[in-house]
C-alpha positions as CSV (number, residue, x, y, z in Angstrom):
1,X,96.0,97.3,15.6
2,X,99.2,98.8,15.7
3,X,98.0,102.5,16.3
4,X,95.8,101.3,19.7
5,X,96.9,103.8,22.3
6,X,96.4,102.6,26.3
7,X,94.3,105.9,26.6
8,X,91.9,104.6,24.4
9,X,91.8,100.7,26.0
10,X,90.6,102.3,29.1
11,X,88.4,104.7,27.7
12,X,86.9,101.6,26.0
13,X,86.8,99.3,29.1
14,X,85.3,102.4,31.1
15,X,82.9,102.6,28.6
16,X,81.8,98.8,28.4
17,X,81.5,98.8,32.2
18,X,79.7,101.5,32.8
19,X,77.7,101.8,29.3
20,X,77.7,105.5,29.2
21,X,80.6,107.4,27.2
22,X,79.4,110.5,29.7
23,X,80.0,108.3,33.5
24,X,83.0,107.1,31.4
25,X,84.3,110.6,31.1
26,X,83.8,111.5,34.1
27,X,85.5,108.5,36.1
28,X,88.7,109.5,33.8
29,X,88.6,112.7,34.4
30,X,88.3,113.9,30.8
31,X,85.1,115.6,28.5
32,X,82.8,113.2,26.8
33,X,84.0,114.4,23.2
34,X,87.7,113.3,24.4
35,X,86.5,110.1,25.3
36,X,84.1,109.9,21.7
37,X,87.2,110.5,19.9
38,X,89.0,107.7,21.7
39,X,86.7,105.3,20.6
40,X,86.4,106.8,17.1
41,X,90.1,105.9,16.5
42,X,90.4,103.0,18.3
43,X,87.5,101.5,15.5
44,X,89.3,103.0,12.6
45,X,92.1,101.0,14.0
46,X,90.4,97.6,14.4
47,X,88.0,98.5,10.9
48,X,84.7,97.4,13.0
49,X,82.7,99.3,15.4
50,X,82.9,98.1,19.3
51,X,79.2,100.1,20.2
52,X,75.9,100.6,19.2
53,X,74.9,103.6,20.1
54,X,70.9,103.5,20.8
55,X,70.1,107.6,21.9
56,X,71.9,107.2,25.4
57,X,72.4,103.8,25.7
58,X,75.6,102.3,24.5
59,X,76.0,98.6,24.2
60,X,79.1,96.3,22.7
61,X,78.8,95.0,19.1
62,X,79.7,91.5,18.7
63,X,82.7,92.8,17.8
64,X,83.2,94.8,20.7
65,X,82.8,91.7,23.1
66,X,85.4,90.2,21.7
67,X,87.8,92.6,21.8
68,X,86.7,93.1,25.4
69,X,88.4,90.1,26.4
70,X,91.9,91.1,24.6
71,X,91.8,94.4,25.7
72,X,91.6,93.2,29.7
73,X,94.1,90.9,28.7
74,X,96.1,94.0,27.0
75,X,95.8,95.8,30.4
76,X,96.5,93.3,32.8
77,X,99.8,92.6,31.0
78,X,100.8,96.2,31.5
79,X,99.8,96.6,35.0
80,X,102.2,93.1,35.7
81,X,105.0,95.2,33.6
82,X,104.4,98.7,35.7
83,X,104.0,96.0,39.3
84,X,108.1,94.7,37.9
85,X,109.2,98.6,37.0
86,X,108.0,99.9,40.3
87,X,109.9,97.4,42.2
88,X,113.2,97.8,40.7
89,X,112.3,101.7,41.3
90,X,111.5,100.5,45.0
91,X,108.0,102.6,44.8
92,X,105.7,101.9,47.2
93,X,102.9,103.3,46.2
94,X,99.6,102.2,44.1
95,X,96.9,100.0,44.6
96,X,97.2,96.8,46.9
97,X,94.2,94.5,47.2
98,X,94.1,92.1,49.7
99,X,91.7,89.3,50.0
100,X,90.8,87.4,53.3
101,X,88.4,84.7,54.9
102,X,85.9,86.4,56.9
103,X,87.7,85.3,60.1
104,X,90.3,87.7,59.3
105,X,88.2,91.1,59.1
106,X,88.5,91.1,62.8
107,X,92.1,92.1,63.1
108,X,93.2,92.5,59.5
109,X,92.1,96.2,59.5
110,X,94.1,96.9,62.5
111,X,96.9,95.9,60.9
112,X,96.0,97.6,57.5
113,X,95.6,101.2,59.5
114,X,99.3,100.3,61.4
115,X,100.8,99.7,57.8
116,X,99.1,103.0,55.9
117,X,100.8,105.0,59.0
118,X,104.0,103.7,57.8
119,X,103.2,103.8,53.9
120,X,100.3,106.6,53.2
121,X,101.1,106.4,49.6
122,X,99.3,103.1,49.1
123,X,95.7,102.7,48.4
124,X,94.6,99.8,50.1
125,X,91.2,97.7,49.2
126,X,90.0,94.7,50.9
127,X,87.7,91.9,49.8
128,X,86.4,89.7,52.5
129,X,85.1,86.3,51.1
130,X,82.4,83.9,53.2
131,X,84.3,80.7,52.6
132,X,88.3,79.8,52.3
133,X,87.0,78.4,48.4
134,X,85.6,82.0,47.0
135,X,88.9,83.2,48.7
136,X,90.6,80.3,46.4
137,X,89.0,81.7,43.4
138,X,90.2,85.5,44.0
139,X,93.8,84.1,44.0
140,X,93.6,82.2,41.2
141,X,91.7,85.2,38.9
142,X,94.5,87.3,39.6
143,X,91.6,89.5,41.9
144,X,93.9,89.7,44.8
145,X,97.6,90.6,45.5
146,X,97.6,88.7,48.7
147,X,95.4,86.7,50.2
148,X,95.1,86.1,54.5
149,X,94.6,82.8,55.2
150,X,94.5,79.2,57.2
151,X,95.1,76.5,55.0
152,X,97.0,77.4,51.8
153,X,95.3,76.2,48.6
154,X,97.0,72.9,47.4
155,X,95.4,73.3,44.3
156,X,97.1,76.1,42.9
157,X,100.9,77.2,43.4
158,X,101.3,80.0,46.2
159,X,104.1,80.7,48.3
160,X,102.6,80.9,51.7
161,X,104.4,82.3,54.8
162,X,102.8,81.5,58.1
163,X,102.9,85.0,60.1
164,X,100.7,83.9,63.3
165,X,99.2,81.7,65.8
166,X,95.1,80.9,65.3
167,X,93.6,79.5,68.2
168,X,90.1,77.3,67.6
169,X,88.2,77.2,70.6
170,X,84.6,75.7,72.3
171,X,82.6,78.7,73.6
172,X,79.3,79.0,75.6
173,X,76.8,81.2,76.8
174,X,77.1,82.5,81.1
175,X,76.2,79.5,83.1
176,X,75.9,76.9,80.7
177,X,76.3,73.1,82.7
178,X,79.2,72.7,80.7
179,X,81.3,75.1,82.1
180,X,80.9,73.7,85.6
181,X,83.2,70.8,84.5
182,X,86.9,72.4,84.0
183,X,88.4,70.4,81.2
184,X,85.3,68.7,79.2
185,X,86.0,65.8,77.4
186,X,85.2,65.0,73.9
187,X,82.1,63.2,74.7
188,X,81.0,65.7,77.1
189,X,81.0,68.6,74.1
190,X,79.2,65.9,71.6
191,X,76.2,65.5,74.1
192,X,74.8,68.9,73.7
193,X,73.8,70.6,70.4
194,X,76.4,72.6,68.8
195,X,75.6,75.4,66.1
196,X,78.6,75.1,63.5
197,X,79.6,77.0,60.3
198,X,78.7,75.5,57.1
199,X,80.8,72.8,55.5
200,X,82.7,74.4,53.2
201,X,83.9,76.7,56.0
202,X,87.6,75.8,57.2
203,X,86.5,76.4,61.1
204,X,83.5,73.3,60.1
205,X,86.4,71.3,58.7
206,X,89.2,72.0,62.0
207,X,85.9,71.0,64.2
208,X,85.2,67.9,62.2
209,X,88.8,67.0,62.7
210,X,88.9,67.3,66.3
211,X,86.1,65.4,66.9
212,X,86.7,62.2,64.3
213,X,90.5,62.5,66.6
214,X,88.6,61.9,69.6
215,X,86.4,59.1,67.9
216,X,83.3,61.0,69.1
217,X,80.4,61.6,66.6
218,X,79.2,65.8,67.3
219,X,75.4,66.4,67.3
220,X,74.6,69.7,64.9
221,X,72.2,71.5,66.1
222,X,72.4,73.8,63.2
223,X,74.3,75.3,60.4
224,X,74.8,79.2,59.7
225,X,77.1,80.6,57.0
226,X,78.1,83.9,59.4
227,X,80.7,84.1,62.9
228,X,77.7,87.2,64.1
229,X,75.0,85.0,63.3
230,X,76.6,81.6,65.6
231,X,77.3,84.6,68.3
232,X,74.2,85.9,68.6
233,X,72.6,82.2,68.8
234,X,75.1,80.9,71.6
235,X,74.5,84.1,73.6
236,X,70.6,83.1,73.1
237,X,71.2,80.1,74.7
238,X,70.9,77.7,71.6
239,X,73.7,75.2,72.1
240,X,77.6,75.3,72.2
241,X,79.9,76.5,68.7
242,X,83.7,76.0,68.3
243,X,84.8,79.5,66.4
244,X,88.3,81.5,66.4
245,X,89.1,83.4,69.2
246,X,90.3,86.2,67.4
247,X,86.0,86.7,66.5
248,X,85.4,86.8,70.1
249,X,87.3,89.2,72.1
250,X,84.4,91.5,72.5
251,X,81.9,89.0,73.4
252,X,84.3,87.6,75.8
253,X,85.4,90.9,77.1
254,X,81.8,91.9,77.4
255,X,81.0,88.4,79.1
256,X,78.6,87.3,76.9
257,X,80.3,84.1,75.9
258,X,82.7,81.9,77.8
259,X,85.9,79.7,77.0
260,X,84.8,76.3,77.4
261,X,88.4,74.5,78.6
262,X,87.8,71.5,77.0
263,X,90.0,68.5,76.3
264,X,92.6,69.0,73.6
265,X,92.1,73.1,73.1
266,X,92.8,75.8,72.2
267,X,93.5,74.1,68.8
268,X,96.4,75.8,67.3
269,X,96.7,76.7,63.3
270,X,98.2,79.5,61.6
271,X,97.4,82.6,59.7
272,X,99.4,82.6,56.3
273,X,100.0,85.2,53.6
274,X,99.6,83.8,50.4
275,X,100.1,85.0,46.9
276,X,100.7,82.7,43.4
277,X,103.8,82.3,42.7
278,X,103.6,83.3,39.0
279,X,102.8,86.4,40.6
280,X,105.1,89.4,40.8
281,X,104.2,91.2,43.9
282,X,104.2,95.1,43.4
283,X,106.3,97.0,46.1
284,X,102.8,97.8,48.2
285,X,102.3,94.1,48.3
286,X,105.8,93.0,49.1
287,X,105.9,95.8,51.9
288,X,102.9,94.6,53.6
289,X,104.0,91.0,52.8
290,X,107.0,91.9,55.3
291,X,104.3,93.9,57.4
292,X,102.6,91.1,58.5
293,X,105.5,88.8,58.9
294,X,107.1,91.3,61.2
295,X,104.1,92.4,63.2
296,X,101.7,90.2,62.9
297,X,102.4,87.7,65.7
298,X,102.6,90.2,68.1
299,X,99.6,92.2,67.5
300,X,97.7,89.0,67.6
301,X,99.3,87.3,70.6
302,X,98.7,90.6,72.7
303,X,95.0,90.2,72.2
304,X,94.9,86.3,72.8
305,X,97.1,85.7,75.8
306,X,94.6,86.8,77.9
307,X,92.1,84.3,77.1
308,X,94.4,81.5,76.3
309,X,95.8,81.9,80.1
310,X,92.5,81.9,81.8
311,X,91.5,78.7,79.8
312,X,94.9,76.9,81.4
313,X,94.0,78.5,84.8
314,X,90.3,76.6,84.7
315,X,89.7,73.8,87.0
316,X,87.3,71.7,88.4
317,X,84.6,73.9,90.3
């Protein structure tokens, strides 16, 4: 066990993933005997074979799937262990993988081309989850350096550092009655149909919120999983949807949708960056930790202002 070099861990993983000792080659950029060899030693070392090999098709052994397990394990240890030698080398460079809410893909990548301008070295991948739970999960796996977020998960220890404001607001289509009455109560919003995310969403939950605080009881018109998918039905005229403003600023700029100025919003949260705290953050993830801390407010509130200030401006027609 002793004798198990990295080189041939991964050339083992590649394989396993990609069942082919060939693709495996070439995705590490050596010849298909190099990588044969790997494997060769690496089961003289552990005395049982990880593969059958049937012609061109190359499946674990029973064997081999347990070792799979270890040798992720084996892996991910070293990668934590290069993360904590890179920092105290201050390298910022590598891999950073940040996951989000879907809410977030519409200003995240702005902010992710700003920061590769000021730090080309790292490669950046993103992973945009439906609900604020599947985001949960990447943080806990370890599948995400950082994770852009509303609500930090109580469930897990994170350190999470608000960075920005997140307005909620009431939007509907051109001409819609509602908008002829300049700050719409509660009640008002709860007598016509309103097409909301899906309850595990955190937007469903803030709406909920706002309308058990107001003691009024919200008619759903209908569910949908997607923030393109409640557009597109509000612009067609189906009912009224409560949705971040940072997924309508070209809808709004376009004016397709309106700001309804209703009692009690914009509701306020925050955006967090969150990442465990067993966690040692690589210098890529620290630096765009501070990234979004530094800038995010303000690339945010640049886009917003205008739509928050026109909601305060509405009156009575």
């Amino acid at each position: 066990m002793l004798n198990i070099s990295i080189r041939q861990l991964r050339a083992f993983l590649a394989v396993s993933r990609l069942g082919s000792f060939a693709r495996a080659a070439e995705e590490l950029h050596v010849t298909p005997p190099a990588v044969t060899q790997q494997i060769r030693e690496m089961e003289g070392a552990l005395g049982l074979p990880v593969f059958d090999r049937q012609g061109r098709k190359v499946v674990l052994t029973t064997a081999g799937e347990y070792f799979l397990v270890y040798a992720r394990r084996l892996l991910a240890v070293l990668k934590e262990a290069e993360d904590a030698m890179a920092r105290l080398r201050r390298l910022e460079d590598g891999l950073l993988t940040v996951g989000m809410v879907s809410t977030a893909k519409y200003f995240v990548p702005r902010l992710l081309a700003d920061f590769r301008l000021e730090h080309p070295g790292v490669d950046l991948r993103l992973q945009v989850t439906p609900t604020r739970d599947q985001l949960v999960t990447l943080l806990e796996n370890g599948d995400c350096d950082l994770a852009i977020m509303g609500r930090p998960p109580r469930e897990l220890a994170t350190r999470a550092e608000p960075f920005a404001a997140h307005p909620h607001v009431f939007v509907a289509p051109p001409g819609h009655p509602i908008l002829r009455v300049g700050h719409p109560p509660a009640s008002a919003l709860a007598s016509h149909g309103l097409i909301s995310r899906e309850g595990a969403s955190g937007t469903r939950a803030l709406m909920n919120r706002y309308f058990a605080e107001h003691r009024v009881e919200p008619r759903i018109a209908m569910e949908m999983p997607s923030n393109e998918t409640i557009k597109q039905a509000v612009i067609a005229g189906m009912g009224l949807s409560f949705l971040s403003l940072h997924t309508l600023h070209l809808e709004l700029q376009a004016g397709l949708l309106e700001l309804v100025a209703a009692e009690g919003t914009p509701i306020i949260r925050t955006w967090n960056v969150v990442h465990l705290q067993s966690k040692v953050l690589s210098p890529a993830a620290e630096a765009f930790r501070y990234f979004m801390i530094e800038h995010g407010e303000n690339h945010l509130a640049a886009h917003d202002r205008r739509w928050l200030e026109a909601m305060q401006r509405t009156g009575p027609a």
